[in-house]
N, C-alpha and C positions, 0 to 999 in steps of 0.2 A: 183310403181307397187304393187299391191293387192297382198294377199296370195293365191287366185285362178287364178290370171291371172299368176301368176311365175308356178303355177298349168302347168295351159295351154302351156305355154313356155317352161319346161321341158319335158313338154309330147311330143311335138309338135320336140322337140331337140333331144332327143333320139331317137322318131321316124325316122326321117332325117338323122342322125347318121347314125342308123344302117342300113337304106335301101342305104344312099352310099357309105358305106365300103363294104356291098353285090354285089354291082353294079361293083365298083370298082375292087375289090381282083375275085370273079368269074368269071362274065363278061369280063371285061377291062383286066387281068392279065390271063385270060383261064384257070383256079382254073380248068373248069368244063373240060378241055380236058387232064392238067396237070397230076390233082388226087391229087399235094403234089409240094408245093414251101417250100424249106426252107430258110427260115427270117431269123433267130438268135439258129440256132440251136443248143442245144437239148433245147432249153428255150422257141420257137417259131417257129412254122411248120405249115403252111397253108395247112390244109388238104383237101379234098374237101368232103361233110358230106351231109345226104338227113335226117334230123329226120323228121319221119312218126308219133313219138311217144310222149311222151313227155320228160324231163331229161333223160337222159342215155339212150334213145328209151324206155321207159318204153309206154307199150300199143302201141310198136311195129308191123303192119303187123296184127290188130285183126280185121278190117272190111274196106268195103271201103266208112262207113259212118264215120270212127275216123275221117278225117281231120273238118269235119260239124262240128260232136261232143266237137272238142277240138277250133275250131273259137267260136262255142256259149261258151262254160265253157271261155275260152278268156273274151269276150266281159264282160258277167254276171259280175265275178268276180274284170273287169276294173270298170265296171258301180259303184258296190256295195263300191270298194274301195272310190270311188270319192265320191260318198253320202256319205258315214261315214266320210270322212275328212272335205265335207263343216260344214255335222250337228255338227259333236261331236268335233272337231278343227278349225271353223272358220280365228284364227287370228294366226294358227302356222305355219308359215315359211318353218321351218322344213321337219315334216309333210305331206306340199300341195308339197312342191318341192321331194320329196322321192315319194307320191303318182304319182307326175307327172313323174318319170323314170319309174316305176314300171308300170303305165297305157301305155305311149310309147313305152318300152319296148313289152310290151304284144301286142301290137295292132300292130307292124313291125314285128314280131312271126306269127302274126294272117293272115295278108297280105300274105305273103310268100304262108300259107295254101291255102288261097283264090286263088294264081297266080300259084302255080305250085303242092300244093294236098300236101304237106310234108315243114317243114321249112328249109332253106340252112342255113349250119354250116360250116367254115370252121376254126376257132380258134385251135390250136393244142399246150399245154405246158408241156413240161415233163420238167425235175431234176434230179439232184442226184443221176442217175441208176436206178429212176423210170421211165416206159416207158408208159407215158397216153393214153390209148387208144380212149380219147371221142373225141368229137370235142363238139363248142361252137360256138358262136354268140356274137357279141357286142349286141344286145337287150337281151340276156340272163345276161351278165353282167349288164344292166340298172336295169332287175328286180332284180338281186341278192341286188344290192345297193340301189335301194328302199326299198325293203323289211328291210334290215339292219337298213335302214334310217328309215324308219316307228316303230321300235322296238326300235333304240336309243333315239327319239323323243320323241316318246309319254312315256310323264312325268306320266305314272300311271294314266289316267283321261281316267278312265271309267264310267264316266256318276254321279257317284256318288258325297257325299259330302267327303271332306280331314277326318280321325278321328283326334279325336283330343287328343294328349299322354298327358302324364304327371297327376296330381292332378287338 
């Protein structure tokens, strides 16, 4: 397998992931009529969540053009990751498979927008006596660990040549 086609298979993975854990846990288990299943509580609580916005509902409830606004920033920012991976990492592993969560991820976010105007969250973990108020998504977990993955990877190869130390 290529390092664009593991590309595609990651993206293609998380996407699937997340649309049927969505399917599954709302749908199939009635998340949407529940409000709140608890899994392994207080460490995992199925909450039932509508983000309109984006992390934490941030640009929350500001137009009824945000969901467009935030599928095009989606898409853009998927496109942009993948051209910079083929051009500037060709042969990194790494890299294309972190790109490929972080694009799947994004585009089962992006869906949601497209099917219902806001994305479904239902992930719920508190701790410790802390009590989290957010909820989450498994494609929000795919981009967190692409992103991660994109930043552990890339070996400092910004286009340039290596200096060279020493005398």
């Amino acid at each position: 397998m290529t390092p664009h086609r593991a590309l595609l298979f990651a993206a293609a993975l998380a996407f699937v992931i997340d649309q049927l854990t969505k399917w599954i846990v709302i749908w199939r288990m009635r998340l949407d009529i529940q409000g709140q299943i608890e899994v392994a509580p207080p460490f995992l609580v199925f909450r039932y969540g509508e983000n309109r916005g984006i992390n934490f509902g941030l640009f929350n409830g500001h137009s009824e053009w945000m969901p467009y606004v935030l599928i095009g920033v989606s898409v853009v920012i998927s496109a942009a990751v993948w051209i910079w991976i083929a051009r500037r990492h060709p042969g990194a592993w790494g890299m294309h498979v972190s790109a490929g969560l972080l694009v799947g991820g994004a585009m089962a976010n992006a869906l949601d927008r497209v099917l219902y105007g806001y994305v479904l969250d239902f992930l719920n973990m508190s701790c410790c006596g802390i009590n989290n108020p957010y909820v989450f998504n498994v494609a929000d977990v795919f981009i967190f660990a692409g992103a991660i993955g994109l930043a552990v990877f890339d070996h400092g190869s910004g286009g340039g040549k290596p200096r060279k130390t020493g005398r």
